[in-house]
N, C-alpha and C positions, 0 to 999 in steps of 0.2 A: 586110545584104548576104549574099546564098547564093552561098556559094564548091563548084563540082562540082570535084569531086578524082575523078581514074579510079584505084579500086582498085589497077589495073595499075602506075601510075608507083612505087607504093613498093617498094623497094630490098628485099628479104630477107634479106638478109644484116645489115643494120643497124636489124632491126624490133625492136622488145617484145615480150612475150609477143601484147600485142593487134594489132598490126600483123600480126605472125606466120599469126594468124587469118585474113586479110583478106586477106596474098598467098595462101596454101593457099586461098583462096576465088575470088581473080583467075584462077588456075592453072586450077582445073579448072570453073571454070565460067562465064568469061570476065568482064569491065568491068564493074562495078559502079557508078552514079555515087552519091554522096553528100557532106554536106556535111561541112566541119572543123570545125563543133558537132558533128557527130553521126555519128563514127568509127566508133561499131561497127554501124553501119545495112546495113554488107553483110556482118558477121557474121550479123543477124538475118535474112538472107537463106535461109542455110541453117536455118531451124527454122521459114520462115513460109511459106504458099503465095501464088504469082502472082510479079509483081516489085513490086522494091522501090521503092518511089516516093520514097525520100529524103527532106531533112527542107524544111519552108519556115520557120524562125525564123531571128530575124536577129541575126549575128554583130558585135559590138561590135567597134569600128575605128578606132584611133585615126593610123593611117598611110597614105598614099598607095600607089592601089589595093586598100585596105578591108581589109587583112592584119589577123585578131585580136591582140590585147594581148595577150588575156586569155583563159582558159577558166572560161566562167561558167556555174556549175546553181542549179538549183534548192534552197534548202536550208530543211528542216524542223526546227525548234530549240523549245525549250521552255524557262517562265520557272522551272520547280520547279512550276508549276501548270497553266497550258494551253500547248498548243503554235502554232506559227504558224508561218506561210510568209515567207522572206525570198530572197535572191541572195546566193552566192558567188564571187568569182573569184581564181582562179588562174593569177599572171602567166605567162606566158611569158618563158624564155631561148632565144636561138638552139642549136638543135638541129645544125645542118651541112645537110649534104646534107639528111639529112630532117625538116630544115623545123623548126618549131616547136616546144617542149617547155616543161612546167613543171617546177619543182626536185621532186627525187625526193620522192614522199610515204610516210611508211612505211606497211607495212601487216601486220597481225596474222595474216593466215589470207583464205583466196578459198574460197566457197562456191558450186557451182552447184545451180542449183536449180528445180525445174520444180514448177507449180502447176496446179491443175485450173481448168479453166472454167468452171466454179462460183464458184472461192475468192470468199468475202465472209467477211472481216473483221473484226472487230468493234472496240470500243472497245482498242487494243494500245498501248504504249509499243514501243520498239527496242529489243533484246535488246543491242546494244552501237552507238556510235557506226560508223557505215558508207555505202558509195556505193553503190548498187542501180544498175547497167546492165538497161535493157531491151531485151531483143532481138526478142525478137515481139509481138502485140497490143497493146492499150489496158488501160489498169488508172487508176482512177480513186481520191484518196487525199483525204479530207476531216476538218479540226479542229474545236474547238469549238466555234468563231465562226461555223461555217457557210461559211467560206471552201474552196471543194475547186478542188482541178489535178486534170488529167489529163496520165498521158506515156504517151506513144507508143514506136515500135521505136528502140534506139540512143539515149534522153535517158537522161542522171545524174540522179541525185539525191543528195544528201547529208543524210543523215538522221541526227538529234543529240537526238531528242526524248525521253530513255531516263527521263525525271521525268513525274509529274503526268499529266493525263489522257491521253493519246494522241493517238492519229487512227484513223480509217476506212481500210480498202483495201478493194478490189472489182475482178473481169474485168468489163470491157465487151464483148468479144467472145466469150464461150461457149465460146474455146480455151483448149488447154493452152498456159501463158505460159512460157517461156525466161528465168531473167535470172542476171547475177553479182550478187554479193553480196563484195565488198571488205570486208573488218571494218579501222578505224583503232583507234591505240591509244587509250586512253584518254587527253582530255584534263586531267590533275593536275596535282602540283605538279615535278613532271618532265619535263612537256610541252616544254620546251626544248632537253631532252638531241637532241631527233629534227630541232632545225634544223643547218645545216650547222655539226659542230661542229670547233673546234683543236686543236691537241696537246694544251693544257695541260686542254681542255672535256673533250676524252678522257678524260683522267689524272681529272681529276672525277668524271666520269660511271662510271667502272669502282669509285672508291672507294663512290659512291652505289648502285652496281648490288651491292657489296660487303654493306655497311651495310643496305640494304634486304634482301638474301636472312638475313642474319641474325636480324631482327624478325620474317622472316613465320617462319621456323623458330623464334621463340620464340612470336609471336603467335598463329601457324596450324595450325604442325603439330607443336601438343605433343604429348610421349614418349604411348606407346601408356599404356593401364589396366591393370588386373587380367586376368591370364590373356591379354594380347594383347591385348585388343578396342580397337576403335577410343576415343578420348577424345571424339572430339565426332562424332556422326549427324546427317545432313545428313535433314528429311521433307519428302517432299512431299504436301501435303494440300491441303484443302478440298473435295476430293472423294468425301465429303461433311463440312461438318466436324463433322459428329457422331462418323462414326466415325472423323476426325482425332484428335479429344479420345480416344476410347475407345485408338487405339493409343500417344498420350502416356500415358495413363495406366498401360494397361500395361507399355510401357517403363523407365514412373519405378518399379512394381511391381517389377520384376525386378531391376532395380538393386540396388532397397534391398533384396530378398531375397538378394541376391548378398554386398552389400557392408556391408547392416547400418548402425544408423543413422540417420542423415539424409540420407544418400547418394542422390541422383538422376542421370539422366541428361543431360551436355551436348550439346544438343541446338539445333539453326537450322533452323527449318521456314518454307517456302516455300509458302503458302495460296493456290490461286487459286480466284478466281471461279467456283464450278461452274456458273453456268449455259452461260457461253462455251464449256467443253470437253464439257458432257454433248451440247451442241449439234453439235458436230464428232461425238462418237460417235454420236448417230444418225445424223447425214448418212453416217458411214461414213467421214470425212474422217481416216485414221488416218496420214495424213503430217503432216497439220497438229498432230495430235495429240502426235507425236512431237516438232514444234519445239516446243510450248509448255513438254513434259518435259524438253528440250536445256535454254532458256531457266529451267527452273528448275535442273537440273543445276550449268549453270556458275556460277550466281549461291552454290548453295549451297556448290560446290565453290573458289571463291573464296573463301568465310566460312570455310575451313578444315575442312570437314567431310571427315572419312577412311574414311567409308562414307554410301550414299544409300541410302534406301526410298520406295517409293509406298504412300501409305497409301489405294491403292483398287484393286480389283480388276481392275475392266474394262478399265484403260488399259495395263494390259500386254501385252496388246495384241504380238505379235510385231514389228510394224512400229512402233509407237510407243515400245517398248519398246527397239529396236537404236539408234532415233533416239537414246534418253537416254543409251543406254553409248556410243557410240560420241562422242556431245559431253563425255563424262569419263574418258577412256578411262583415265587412273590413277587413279582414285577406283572403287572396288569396288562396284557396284549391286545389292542383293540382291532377289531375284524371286521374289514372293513362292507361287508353285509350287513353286519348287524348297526353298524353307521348309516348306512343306506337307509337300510329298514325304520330307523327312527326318524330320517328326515323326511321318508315320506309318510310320516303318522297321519293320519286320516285322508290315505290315497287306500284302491281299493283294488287297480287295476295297472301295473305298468308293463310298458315297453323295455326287454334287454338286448342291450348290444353289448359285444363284446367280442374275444378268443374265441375260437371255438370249445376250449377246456370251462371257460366265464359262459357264455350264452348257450346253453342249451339245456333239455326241458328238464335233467337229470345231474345239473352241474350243482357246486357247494356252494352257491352264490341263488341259483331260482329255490334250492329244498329251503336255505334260512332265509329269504325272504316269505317261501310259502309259511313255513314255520311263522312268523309273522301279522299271518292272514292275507296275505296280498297273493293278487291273482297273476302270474305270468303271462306276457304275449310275447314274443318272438317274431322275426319276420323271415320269409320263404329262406328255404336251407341253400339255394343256391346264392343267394345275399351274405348269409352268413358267412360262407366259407368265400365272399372277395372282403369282406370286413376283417376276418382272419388271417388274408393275404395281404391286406393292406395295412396291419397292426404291427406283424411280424417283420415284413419286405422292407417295409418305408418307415412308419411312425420309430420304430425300434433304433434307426440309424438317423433321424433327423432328416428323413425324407418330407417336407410336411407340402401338398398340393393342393390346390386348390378344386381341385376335380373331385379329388379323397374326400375334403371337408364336405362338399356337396351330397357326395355318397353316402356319407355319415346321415347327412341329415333326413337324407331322402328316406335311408333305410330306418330311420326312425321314426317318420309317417308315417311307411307303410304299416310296421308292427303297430303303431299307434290306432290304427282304420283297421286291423285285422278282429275278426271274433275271433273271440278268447279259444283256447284249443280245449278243446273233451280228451280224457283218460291219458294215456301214456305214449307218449312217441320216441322211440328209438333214435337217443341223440344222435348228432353229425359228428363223428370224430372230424380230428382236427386232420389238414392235407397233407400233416409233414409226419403222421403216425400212421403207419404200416397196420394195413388191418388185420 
């Protein structure tokens, strides 16, 4: 049964944030119809062109005149090994005047978030258990059974699948998409506290709220080390993980020259997939790139890590880079520029090599070194771009030749012998991004 609701009839005074939405949307832009599955259909109003044509799925009804029970989505769960599509509902209790409600759900944090016309996805788990509102376009989302949905402007979904292989996302429509993003808490052995709880559940739940912050400040954020420094570094690698290994190793090097012994560094490194994210950096996709460093962020920043690194150049990336601080925002992210910059304290003039996204005159790596006071040289753009072909080609996959290594060095004389460049040159994109 499609129930049309006129945007207009709801009350403002007694909305939600979401309702809230939806008068500020009746007000100035007149009646919107839609259905009461799919509430936020004249939010996506305002982010989509034409009008809103509302939803046609049908509302489950177990009362005369076909009034919902229930608020049912779509929900994506997983066994610890593949994921799969099922249904949720969510009773309804009388609301009052306005109408239907289900019992408060908590919620951890609301993301908005807009995605290119492009986005295609690839194999992903869920960065935490959450409801994805879609407000504009079509975006299509497929498991490993080969089973895929699509939702449209204004459908839920509740998505749970954070184990085991994932799923597919993808635009269908070539737009820029609109959606919320609700994060819930995690479902543990806690998971209770967040139903409607009594005095005495109270009195419980604060001794346990108690009792838990105790463990993780013994568990997680043991006393600082030697001179300050963090006790446990949170890496993010696999990008490439050769030179992942090459920065454990030197890690565990400094240590034990530090500290003498058998002394190593404790350490939780976060390994992704490089082919998924070198993919995004060619495409140029450096938002997407930034969630994937959020999503490694908080996971490490959860294992109690009291400082984070990227153990790769290119994905520092300005934009993918504010993404990762900003999803840790007390955990201290060191960049690895501004580490450069301090170890050449009283240089005045260097040589960069690097990516072509890393080396050139306009990259996030030569502005915070200028920032700095140091001067840039670079060596001829046809060097660059076999230095780029030889990063990505070979070094990436544990190609390592001895030809390459020559090359390296050679190309590091030359910028070394170069006079410094005057005014602004028109970076090299890199070979594998479509100009």
């Amino acid at each position: 049964h499609v129930l049309p609701v006129g945007c207009d009839s709801m009350p403002p005074q007694r909305a939600n944030c979401l309702c809230l939405f939806l008068c500020l949307h009746a007000a100035h832009a007149g009646p919107c119809r839609f259905t009461l599955r799919r509430p936020l259909c004249s939010l996506s109003c305002l982010f989509g062109a034409g009008k809103c044509k509302g939803s046609m799925q049908k509302v489950p009804s177990s009362e005369s005149g076909g009034a919902p029970t229930a608020w049912e989505m779509v929900h994506l769960k997983d066994d610890g090994v593949e994921s799969s599509w099922s249904t949720v509902s969510f009773p309804f209790v009388s609301g009052g005047d306005i109408g239907k409600m289900t019992e408060r759900l908590p919620c951890d944090g609301v993301w908005l978030r807009w995605t290119h016309g492009s986005y295609n996805y690839k194999w992903h788990n869920a960065p935490r258990r959450q409801i994805i509102a879609s407000l504009n376009g079509h975006v299509e989302a497929s498991v490993g059974s080969g089973d895929t949905r699509r939702f449209g402007p204004g459908e839920t979904l509740l998505v749970e699948d954070t184990r085991g292989e994932g799923h597919c996302t993808k635009s269908l429509d070539g737009v820029g998409r609109w959606s919320i993003f609700i994060a819930l808490p995690d479902d543990g052995p806690l998971a209770w506290l967040f139903a409607r709880p009594t005095t005495r559940e109270l009195a419980l739940a604060a001794l346990a709220a108690l009792a838990a912050a105790a463990l993780a400040a013994c568990a997680l954020r043991r006393p600082s080390g030697a001179g300050g420094l963090p006790r446990r570094i949170g890496l993010i690698g696999g990008l490439a993980p050769a030179s992942t290994i090459d920065y454990y190793r030197r890690i565990n090097a400094g240590v034990r020259e530090r500290l003498g012994g058998r002394h190593a560094a404790e350490a939780v490194l976060f390994s992704f997939d490089q082919a998924s994210v070198i993919e995004l950096e060619f495409a140029q996709r450096w938002e997407e790139v930034g969630e994937q460093l959020a999503r490694a962020g908080l996971a490490l920043a959860a294992a109690g890590c009291e400082a984070l690194l990227v153990c790769c150049n290119s994905v520092h990336h300005e934009v993918a880079f504010e993404a990762l601080r900003r999803a840790v925002p007390r955990v201290p992210v060191l960049h690895i520029a501004d580490a450069t910059a301090a170890a050449l304290s009283g240089k005045r003039r260097v040589a960069l090599l690097g990516t072509a996204f890393t080396a050139n005159e306009n990259s996030f790596f030569a502005q915070r070194l200028r920032r700095r006071g140091l001067e840039i040289v670079l060596d001829e753009p046809a060097a660059r771009a076999e230095l780029d072909r030889l990063i990505y080609d070979e070094l990436t996959v544990d190609v390592v030749r001895e030809e390459a290594a020559r090359w390296f060095a050679a190309s590091g004389s030359r910028a070394a012998g170069r006079a410094p460049r005057r005014g602004r040159v028109t970076p090299t994109p890199p070979r594998h991004v479509p100009p």
